[in-house]
C-alpha positions, 0 to 999 in steps of 0.5 A: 772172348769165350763163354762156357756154360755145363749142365751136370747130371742130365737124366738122359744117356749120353749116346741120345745127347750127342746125336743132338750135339752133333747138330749144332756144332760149329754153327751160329747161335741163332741158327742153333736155337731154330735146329733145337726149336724144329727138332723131335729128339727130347734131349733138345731141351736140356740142350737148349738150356745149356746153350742159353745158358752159355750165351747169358755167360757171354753177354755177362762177361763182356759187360764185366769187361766193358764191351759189348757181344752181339748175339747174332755174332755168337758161334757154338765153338765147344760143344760135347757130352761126356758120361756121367754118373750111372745110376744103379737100380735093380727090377725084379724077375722070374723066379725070385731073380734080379735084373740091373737096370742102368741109368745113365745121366749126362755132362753136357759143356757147351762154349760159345764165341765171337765169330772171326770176321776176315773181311 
């Protein structure tokens, strides 16, 4: 049973995020949250949001079913950033002259599911 949760538009570049991403892929959820808690990057927060966000998904969508998710038993299956919009602003320069300034904002996805237990 898999959860996903987006964040659109983040205000920050999408090569600051997924070197956070990077950092949680794969693991559990709880042990996720305490990666993005200790961290010093800014773009956890965004991050952390995403991913609360998915497992509230998660636990919504098993009651939908009539079951029930345990958080501890939750993996970050998905977890990526793409590039979205840029947004085009323009600064002023020497000489009556005008420079373009780039800002990138980001789409982050984040999946979570059940971990497979082969016991």
């Amino acid at each position: 049973m898999q959860a996903r949760a987006m964040a659109r538009s983040v205000g920050m570049s999408p090569r600051k995020m997924r070197m956070v991403i990077d950092l949680i892929r794969g693991r559990g959820v709880n042990e996720a949250y305490s990666i993005l808690k200790f961290s010093k990057k800014a773009a956890t927060t965004p991050i952390e949001k995403t991913l609360r966000s998915a497992v509230a998904n998660a636990t919504q969508k098993a009651e939908k079913e009539g079951s029930f998710v345990d958080v501890d038993d939750l993996v970050v299956r998905e977890a990526y950033v793409n590039e979205g919009r840029t947004l085009k602003r323009f600064s002023p320069r020497a000489m009556g002259r005008a420079t373009p300034i780039l800002k990138r904002t980001s789409h982050v996805v984040i999946v979570v599911d059940r971990a497979d237990h082969k016991e």
